[in-house]
PyMOL Python script that loads the backbone (N, CA, C, O; Angstrom):
from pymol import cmd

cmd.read_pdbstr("""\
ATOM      1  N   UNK A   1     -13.707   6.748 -33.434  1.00  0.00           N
ATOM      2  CA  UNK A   1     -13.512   6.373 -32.040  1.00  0.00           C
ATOM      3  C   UNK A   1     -13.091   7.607 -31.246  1.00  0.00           C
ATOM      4  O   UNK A   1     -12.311   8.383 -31.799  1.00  0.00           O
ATOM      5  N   UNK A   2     -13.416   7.812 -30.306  1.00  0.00           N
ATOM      6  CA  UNK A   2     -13.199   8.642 -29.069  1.00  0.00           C
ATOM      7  C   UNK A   2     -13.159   7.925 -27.644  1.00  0.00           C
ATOM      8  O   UNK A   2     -13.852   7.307 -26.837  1.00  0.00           O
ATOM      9  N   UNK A   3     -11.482   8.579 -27.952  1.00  0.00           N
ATOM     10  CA  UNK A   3     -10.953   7.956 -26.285  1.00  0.00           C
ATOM     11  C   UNK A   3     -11.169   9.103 -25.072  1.00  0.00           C
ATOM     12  O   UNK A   3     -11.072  10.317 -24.894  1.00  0.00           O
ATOM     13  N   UNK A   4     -11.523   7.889 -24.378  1.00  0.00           N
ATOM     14  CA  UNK A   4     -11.624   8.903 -22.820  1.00  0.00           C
ATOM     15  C   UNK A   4     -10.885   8.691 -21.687  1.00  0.00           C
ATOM     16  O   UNK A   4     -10.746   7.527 -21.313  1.00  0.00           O
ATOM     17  N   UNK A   5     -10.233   9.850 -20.879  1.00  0.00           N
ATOM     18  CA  UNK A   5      -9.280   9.447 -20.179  1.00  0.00           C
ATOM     19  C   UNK A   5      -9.590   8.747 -18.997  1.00  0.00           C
ATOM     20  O   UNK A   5     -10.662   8.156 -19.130  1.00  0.00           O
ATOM     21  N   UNK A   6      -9.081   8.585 -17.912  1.00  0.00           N
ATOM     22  CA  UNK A   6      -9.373   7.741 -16.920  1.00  0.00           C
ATOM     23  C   UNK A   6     -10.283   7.931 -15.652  1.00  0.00           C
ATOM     24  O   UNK A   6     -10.683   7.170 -14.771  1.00  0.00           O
ATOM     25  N   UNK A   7     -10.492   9.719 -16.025  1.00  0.00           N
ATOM     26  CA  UNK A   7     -11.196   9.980 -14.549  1.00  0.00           C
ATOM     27  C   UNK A   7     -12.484  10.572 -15.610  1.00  0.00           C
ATOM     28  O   UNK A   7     -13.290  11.387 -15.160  1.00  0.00           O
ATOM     29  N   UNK A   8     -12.575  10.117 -16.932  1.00  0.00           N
ATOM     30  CA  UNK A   8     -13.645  10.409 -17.572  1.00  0.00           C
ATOM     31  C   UNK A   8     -14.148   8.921 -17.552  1.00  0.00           C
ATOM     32  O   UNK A   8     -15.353   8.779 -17.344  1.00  0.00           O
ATOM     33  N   UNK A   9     -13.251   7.590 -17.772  1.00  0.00           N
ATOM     34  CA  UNK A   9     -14.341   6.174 -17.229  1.00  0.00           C
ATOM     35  C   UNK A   9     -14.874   6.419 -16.146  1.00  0.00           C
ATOM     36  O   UNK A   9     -15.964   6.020 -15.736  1.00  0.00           O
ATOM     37  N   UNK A  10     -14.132   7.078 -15.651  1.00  0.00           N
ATOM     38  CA  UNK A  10     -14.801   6.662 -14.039  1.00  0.00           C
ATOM     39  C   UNK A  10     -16.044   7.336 -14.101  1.00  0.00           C
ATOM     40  O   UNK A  10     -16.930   6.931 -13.349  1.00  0.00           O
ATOM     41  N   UNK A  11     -16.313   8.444 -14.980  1.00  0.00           N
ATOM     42  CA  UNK A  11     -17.460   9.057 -14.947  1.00  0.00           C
ATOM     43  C   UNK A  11     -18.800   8.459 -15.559  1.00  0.00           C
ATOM     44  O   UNK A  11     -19.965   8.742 -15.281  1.00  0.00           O
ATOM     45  N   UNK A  12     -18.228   7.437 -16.586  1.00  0.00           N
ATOM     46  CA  UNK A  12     -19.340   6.430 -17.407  1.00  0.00           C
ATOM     47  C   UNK A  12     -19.504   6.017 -16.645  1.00  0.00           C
ATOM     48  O   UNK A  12     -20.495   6.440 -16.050  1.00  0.00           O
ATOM     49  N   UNK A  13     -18.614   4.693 -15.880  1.00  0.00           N
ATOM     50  CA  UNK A  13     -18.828   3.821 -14.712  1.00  0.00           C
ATOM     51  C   UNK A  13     -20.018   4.536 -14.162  1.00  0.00           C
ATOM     52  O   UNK A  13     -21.085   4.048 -14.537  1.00  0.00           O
ATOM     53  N   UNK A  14     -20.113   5.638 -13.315  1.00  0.00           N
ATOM     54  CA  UNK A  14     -20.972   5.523 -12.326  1.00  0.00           C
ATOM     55  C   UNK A  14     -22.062   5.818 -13.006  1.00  0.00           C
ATOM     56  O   UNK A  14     -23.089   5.583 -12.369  1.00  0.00           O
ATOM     57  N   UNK A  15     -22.238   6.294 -14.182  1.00  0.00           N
ATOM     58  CA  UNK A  15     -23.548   6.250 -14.322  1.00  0.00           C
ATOM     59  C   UNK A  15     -23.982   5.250 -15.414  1.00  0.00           C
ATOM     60  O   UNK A  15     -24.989   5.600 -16.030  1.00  0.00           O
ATOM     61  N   UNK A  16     -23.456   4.139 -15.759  1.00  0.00           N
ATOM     62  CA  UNK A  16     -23.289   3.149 -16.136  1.00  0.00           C
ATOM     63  C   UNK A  16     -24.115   2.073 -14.848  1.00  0.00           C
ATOM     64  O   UNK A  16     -24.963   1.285 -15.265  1.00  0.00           O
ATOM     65  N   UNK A  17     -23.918   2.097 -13.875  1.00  0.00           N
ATOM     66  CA  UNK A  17     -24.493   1.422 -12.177  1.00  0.00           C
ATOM     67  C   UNK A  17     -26.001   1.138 -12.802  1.00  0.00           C
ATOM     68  O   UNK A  17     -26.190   0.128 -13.480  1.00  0.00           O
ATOM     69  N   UNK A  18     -26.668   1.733 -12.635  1.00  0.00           N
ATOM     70  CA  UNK A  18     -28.083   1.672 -12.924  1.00  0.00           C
ATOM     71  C   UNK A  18     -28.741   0.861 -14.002  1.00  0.00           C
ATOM     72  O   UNK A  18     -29.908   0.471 -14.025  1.00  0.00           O
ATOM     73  N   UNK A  19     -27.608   0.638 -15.068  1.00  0.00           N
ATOM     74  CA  UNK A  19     -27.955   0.072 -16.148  1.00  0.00           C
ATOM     75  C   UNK A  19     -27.588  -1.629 -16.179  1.00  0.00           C
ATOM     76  O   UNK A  19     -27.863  -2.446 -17.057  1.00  0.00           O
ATOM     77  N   UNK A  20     -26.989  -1.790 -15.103  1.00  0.00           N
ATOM     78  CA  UNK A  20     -26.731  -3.286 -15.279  1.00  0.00           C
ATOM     79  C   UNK A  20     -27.368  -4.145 -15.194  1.00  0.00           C
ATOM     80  O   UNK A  20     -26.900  -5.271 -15.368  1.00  0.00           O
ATOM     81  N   UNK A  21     -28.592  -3.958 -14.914  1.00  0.00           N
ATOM     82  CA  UNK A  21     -29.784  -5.364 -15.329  1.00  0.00           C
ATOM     83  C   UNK A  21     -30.344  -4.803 -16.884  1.00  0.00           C
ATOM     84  O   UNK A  21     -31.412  -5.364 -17.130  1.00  0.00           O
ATOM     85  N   UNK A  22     -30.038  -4.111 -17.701  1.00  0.00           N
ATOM     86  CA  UNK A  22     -30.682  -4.099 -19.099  1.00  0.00           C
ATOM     87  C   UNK A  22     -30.642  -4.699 -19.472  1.00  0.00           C
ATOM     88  O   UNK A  22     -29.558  -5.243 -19.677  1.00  0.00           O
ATOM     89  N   UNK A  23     -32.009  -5.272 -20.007  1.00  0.00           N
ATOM     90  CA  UNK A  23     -31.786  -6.488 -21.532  1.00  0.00           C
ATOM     91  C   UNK A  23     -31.393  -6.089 -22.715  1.00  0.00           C
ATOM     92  O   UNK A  23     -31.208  -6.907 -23.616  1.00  0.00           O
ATOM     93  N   UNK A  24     -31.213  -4.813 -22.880  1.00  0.00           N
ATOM     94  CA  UNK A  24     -30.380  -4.465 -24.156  1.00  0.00           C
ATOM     95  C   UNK A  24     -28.705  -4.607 -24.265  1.00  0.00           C
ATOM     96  O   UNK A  24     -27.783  -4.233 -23.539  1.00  0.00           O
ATOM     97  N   UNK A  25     -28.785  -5.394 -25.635  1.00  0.00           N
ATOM     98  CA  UNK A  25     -27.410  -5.964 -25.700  1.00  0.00           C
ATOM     99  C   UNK A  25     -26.494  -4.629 -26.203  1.00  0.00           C
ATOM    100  O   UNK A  25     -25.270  -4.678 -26.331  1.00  0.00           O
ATOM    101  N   UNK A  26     -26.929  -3.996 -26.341  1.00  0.00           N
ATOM    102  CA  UNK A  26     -25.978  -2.694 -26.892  1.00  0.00           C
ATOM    103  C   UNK A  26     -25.462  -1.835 -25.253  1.00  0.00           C
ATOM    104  O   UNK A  26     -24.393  -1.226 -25.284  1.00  0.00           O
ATOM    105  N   UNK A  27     -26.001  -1.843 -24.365  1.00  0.00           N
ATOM    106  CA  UNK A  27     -25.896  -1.741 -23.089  1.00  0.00           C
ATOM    107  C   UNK A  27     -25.188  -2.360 -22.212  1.00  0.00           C
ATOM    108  O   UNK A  27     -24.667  -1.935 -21.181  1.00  0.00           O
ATOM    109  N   UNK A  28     -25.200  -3.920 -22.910  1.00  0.00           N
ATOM    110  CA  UNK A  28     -24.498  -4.824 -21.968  1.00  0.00           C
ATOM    111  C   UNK A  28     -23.285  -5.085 -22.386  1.00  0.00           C
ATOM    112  O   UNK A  28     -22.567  -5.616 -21.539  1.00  0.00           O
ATOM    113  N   UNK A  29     -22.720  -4.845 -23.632  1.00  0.00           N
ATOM    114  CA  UNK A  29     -21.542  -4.766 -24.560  1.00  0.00           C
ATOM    115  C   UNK A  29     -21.017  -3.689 -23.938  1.00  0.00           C
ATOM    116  O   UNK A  29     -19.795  -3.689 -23.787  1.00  0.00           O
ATOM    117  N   UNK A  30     -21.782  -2.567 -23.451  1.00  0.00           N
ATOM    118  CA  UNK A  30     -20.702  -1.324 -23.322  1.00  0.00           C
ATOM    119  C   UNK A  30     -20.229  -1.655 -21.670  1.00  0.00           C
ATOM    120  O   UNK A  30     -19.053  -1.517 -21.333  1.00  0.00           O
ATOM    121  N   UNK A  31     -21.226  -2.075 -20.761  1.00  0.00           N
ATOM    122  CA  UNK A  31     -20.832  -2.448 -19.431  1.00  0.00           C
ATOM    123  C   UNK A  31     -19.667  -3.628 -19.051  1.00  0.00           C
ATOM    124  O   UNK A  31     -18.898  -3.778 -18.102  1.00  0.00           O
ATOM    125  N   UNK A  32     -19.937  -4.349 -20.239  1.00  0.00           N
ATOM    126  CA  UNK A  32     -18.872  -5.827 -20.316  1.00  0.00           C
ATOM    127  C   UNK A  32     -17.739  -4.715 -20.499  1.00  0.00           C
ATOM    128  O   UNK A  32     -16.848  -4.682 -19.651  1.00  0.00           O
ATOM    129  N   UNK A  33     -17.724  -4.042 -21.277  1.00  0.00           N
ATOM    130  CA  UNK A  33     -16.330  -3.306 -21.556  1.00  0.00           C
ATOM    131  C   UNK A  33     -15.211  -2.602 -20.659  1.00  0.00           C
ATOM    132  O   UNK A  33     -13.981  -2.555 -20.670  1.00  0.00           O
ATOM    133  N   UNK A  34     -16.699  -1.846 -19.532  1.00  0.00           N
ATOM    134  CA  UNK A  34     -16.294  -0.889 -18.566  1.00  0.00           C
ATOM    135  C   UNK A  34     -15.588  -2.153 -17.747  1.00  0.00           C
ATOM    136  O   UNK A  34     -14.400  -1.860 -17.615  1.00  0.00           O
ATOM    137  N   UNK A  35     -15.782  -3.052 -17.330  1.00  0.00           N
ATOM    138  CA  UNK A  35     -16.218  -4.005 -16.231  1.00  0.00           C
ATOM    139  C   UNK A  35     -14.942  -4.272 -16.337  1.00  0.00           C
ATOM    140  O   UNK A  35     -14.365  -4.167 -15.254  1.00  0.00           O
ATOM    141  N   UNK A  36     -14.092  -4.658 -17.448  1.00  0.00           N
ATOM    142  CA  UNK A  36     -12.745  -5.701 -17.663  1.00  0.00           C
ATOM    143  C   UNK A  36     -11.860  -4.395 -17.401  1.00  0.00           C
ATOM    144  O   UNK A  36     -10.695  -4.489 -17.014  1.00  0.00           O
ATOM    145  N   UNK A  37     -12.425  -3.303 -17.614  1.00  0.00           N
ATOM    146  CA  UNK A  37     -11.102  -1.958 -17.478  1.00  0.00           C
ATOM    147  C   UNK A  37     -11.049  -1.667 -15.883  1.00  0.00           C
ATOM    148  O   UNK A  37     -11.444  -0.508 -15.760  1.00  0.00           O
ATOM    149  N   UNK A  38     -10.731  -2.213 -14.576  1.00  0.00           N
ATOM    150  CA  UNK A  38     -10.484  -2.802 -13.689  1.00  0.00           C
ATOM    151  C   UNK A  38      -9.705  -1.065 -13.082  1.00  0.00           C
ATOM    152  O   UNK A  38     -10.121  -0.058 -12.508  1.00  0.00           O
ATOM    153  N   UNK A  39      -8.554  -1.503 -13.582  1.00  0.00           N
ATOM    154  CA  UNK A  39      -7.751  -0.022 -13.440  1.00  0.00           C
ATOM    155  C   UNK A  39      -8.676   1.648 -14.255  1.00  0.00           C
ATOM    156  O   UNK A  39      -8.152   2.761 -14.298  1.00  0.00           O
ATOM    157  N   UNK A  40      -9.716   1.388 -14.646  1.00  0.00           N
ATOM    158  CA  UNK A  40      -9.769   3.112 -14.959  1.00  0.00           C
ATOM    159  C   UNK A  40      -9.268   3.329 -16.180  1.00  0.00           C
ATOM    160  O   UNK A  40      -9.611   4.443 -16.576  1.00  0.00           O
ATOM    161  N   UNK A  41      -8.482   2.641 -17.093  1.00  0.00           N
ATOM    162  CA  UNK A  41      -7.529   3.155 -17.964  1.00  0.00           C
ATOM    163  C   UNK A  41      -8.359   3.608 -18.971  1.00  0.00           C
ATOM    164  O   UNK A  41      -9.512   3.254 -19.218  1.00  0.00           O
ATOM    165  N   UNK A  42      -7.439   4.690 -19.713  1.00  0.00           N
ATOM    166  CA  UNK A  42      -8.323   5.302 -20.812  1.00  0.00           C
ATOM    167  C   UNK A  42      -8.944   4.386 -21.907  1.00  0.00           C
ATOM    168  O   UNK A  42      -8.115   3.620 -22.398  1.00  0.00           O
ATOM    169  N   UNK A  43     -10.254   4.280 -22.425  1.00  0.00           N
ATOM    170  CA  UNK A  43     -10.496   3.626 -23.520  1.00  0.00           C
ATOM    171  C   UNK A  43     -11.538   4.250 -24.555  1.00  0.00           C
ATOM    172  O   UNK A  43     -12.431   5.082 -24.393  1.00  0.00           O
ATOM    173  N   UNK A  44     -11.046   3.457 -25.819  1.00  0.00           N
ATOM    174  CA  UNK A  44     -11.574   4.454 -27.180  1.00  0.00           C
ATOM    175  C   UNK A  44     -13.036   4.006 -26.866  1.00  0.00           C
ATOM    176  O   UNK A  44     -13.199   3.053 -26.103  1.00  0.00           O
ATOM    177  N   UNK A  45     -14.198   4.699 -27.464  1.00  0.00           N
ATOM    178  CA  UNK A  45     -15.331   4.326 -27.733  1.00  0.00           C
ATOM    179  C   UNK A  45     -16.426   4.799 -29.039  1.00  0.00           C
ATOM    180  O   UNK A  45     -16.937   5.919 -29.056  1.00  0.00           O
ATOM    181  N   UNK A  46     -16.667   3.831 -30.033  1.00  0.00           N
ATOM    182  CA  UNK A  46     -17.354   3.877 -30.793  1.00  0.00           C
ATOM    183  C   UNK A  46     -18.406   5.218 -30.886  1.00  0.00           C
ATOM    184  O   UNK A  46     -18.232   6.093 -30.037  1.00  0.00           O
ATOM    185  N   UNK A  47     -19.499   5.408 -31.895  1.00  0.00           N
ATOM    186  CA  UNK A  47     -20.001   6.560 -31.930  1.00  0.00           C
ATOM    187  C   UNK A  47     -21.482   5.538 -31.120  1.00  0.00           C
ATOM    188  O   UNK A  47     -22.320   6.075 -30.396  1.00  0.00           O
ATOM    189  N   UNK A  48     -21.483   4.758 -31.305  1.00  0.00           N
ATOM    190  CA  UNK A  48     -22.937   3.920 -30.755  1.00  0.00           C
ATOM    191  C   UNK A  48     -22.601   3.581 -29.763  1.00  0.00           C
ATOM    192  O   UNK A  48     -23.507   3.698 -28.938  1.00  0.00           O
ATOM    193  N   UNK A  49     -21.556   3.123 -29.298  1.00  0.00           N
ATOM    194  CA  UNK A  49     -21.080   3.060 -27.298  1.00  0.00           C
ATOM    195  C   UNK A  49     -21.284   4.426 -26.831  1.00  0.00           C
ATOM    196  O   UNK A  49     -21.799   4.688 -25.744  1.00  0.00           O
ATOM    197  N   UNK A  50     -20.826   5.385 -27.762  1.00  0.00           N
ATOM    198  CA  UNK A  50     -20.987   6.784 -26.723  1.00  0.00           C
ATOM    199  C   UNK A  50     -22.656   7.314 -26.865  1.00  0.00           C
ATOM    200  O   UNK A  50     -22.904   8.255 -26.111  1.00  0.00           O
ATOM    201  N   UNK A  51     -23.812   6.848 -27.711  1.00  0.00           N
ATOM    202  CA  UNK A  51     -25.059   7.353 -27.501  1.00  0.00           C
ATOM    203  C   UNK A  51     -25.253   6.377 -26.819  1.00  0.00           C
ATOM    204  O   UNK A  51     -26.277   6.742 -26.242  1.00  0.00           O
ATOM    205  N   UNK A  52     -24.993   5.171 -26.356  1.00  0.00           N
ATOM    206  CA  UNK A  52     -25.495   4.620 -24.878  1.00  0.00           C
ATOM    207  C   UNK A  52     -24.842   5.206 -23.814  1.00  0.00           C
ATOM    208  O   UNK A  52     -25.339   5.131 -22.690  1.00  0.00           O
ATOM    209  N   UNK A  53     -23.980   5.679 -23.975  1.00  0.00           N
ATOM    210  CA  UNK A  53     -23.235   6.252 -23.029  1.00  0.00           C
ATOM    211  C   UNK A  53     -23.915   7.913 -22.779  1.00  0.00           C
ATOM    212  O   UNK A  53     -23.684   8.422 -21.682  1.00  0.00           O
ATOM    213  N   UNK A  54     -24.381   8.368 -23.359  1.00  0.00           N
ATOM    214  CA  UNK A  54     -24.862   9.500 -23.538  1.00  0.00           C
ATOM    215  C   UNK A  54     -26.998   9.409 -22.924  1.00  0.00           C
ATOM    216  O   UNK A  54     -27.745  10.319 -22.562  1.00  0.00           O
ATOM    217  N   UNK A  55     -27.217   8.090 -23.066  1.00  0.00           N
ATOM    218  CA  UNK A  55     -28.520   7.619 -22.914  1.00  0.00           C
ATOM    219  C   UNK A  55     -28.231   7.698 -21.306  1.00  0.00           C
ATOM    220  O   UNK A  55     -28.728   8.542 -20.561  1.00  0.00           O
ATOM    221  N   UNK A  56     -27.314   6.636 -20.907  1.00  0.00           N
ATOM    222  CA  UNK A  56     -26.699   6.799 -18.973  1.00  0.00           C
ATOM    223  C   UNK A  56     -26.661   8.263 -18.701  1.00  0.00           C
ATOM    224  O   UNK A  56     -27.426   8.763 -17.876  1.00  0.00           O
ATOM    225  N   UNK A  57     -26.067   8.743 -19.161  1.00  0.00           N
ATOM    226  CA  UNK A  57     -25.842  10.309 -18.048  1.00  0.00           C
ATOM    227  C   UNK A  57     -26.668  11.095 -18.567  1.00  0.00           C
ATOM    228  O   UNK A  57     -26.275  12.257 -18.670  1.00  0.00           O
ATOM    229  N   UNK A  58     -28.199  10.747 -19.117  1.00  0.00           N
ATOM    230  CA  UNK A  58     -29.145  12.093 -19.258  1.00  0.00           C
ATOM    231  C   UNK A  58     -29.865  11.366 -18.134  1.00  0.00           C
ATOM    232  O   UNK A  58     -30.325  12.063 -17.230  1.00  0.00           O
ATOM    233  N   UNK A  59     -30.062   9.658 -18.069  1.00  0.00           N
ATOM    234  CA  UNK A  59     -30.835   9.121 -16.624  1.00  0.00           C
ATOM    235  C   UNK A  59     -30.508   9.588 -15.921  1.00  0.00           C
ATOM    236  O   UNK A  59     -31.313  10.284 -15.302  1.00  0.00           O
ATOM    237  N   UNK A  60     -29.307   9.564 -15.551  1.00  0.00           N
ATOM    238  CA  UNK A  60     -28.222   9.982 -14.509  1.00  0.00           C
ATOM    239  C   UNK A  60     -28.708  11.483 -13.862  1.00  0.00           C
ATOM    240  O   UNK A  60     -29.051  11.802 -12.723  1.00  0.00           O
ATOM    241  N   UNK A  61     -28.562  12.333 -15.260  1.00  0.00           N
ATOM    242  CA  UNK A  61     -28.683  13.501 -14.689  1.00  0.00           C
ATOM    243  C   UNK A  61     -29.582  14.895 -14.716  1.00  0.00           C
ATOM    244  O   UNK A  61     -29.314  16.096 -14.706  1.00  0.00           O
ATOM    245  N   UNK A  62     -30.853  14.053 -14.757  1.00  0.00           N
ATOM    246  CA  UNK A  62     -32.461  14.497 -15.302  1.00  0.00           C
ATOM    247  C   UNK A  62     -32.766  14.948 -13.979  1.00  0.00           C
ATOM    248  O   UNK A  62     -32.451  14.357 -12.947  1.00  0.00           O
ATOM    249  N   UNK A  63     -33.360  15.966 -14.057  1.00  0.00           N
ATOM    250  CA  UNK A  63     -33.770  17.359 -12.847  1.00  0.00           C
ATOM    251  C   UNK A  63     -34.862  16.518 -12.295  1.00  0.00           C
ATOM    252  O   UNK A  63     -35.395  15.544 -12.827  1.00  0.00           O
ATOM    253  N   UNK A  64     -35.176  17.212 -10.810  1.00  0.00           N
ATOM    254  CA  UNK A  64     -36.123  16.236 -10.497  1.00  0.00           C
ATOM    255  C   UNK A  64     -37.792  16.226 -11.378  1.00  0.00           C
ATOM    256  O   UNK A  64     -38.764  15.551 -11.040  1.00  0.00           O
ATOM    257  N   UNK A  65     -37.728  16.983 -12.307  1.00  0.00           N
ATOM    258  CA  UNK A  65     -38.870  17.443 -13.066  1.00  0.00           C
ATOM    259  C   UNK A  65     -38.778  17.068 -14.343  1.00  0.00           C
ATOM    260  O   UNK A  65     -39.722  17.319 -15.092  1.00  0.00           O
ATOM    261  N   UNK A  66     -37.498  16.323 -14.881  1.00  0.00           N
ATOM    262  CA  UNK A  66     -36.990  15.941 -16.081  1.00  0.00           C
ATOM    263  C   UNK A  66     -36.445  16.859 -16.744  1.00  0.00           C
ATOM    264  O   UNK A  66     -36.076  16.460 -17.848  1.00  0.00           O
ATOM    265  N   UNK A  67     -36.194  18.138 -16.502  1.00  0.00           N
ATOM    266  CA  UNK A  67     -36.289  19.265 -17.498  1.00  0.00           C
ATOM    267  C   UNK A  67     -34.989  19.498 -17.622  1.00  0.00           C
ATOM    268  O   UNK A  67     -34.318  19.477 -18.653  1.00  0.00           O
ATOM    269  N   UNK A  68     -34.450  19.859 -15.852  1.00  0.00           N
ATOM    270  CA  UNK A  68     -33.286  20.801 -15.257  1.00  0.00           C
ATOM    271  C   UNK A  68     -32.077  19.422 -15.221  1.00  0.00           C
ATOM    272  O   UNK A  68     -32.297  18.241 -14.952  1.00  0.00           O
ATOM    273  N   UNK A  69     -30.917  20.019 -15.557  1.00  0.00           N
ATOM    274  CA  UNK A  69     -29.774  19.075 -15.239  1.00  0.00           C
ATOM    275  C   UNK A  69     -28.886  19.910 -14.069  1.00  0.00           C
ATOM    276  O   UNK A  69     -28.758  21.120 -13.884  1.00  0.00           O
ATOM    277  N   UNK A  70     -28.285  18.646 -13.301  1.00  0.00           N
ATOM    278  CA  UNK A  70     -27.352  19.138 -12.114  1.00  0.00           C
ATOM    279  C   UNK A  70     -26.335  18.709 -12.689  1.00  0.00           C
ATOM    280  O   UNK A  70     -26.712  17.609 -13.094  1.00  0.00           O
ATOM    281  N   UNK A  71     -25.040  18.868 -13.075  1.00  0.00           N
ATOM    282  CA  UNK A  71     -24.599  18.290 -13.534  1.00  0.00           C
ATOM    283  C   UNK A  71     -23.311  18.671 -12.415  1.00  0.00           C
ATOM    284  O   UNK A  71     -23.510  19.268 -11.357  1.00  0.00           O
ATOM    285  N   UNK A  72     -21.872  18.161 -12.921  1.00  0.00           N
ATOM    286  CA  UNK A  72     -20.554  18.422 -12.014  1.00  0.00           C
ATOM    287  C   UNK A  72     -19.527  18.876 -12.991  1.00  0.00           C
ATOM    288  O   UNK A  72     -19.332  18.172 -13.982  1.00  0.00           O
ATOM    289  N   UNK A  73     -18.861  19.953 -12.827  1.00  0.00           N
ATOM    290  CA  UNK A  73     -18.110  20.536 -14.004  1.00  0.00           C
ATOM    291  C   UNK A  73     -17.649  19.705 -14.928  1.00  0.00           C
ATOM    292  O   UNK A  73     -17.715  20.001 -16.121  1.00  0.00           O
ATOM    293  N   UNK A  74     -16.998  18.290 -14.396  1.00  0.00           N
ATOM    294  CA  UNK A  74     -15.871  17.293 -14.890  1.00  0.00           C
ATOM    295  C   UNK A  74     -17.192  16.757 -16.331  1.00  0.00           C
ATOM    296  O   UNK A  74     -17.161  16.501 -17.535  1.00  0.00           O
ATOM    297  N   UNK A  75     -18.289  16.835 -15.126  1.00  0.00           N
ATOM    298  CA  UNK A  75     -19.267  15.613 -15.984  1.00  0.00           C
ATOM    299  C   UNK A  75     -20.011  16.632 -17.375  1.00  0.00           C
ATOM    300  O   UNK A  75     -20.151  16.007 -18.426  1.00  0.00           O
ATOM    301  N   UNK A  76     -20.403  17.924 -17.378  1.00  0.00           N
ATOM    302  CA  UNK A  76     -20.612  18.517 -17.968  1.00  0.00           C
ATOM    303  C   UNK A  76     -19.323  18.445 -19.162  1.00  0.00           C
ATOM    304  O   UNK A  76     -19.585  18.096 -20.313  1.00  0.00           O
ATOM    305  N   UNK A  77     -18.364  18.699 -18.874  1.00  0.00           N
ATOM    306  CA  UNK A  77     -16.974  18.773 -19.717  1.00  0.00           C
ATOM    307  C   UNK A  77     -16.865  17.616 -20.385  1.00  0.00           C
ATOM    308  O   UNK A  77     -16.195  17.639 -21.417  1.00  0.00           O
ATOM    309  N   UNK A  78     -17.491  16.349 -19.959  1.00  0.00           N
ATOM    310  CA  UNK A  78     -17.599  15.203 -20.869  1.00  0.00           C
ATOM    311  C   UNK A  78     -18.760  14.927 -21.490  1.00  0.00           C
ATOM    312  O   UNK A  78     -18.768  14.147 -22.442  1.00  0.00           O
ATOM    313  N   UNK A  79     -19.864  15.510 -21.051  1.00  0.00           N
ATOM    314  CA  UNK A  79     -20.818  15.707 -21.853  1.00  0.00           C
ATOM    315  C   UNK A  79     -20.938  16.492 -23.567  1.00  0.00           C
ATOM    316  O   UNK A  79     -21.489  16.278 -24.647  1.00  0.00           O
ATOM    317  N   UNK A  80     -20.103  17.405 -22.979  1.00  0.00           N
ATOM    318  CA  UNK A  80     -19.569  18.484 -24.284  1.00  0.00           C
ATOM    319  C   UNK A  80     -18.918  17.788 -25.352  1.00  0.00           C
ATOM    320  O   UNK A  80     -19.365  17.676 -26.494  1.00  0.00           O
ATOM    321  N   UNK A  81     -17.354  17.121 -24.729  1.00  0.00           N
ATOM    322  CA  UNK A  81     -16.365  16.137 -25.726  1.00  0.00           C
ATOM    323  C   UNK A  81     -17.618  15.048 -26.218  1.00  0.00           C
ATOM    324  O   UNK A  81     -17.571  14.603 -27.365  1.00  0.00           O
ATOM    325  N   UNK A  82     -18.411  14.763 -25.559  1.00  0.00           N
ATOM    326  CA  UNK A  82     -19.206  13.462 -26.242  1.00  0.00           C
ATOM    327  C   UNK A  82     -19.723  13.904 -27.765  1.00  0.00           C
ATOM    328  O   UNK A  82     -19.466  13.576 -28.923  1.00  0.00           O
ATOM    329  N   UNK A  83     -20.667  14.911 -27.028  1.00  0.00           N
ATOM    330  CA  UNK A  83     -21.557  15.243 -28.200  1.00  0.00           C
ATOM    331  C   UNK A  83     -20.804  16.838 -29.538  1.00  0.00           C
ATOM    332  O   UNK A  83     -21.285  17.227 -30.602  1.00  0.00           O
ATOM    333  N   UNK A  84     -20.075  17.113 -29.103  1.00  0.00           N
ATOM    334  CA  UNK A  84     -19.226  17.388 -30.035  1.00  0.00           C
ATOM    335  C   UNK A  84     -18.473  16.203 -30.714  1.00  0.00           C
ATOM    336  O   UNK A  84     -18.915  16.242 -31.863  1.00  0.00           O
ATOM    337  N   UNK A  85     -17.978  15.627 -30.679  1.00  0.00           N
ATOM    338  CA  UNK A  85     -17.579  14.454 -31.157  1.00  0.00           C
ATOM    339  C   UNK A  85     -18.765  13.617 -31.977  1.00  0.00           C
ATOM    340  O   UNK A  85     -18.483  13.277 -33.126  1.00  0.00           O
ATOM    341  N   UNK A  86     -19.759  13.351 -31.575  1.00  0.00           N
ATOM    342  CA  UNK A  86     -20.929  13.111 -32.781  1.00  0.00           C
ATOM    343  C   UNK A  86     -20.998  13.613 -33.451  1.00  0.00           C
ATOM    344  O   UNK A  86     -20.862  13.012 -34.517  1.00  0.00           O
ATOM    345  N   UNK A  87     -21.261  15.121 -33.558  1.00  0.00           N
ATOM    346  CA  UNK A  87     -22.001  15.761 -34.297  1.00  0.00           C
ATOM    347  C   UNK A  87     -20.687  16.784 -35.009  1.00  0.00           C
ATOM    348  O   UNK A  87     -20.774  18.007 -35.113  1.00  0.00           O
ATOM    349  N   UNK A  88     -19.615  16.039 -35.406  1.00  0.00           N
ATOM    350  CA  UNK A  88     -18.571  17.051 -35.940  1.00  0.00           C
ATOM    351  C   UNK A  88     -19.041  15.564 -37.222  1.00  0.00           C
ATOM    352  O   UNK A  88     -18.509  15.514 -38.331  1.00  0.00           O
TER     353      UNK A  88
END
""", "prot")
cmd.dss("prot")
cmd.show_as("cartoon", "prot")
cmd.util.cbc("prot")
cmd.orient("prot")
């Protein structure tokens, strides 16, 4: 499990938005999750919540050509903890 702090939900959250009509239940488990954390508060997340979570912010943040990412320091910096955290 890997916990994330509170202004790192907030960073799933938004790119979490887009995904809320998925019919995938692995998608809708992780949004039910975000949804009840009301306040922001930090919460742990599985290694399969964070590759859906990791699936959101490449939609999120795919160049207009698919290639290039824009990313925002904070969001890059959680991009890093994500996938370091897999792959350790």
């Amino acid at each position: 499990m890997l916990t994330l702090n509170s202004i790192e939900v907030k960073i799933v959250k938004a790119w979490a938005e887009k995904a809320e009509t998925s019919p995938f239940p692995q998608e809708k488990a992780v949004i039910n999750r975000l949804k009840k954390n009301v306040a922001n508060r930090s919460m742990a997340f599985s290694a399969r919540e964070l590759d859906v979570i990791l699936h959101w912010a490449e939609q999120e943040t795919k160049g207009h050509y698919g290639t290039e990412k824009y990313l925002l320091e904070l969001e890059a910096a959680l991009l890093e903890k994500i996938e370091n955290f897999l792959h350790s």
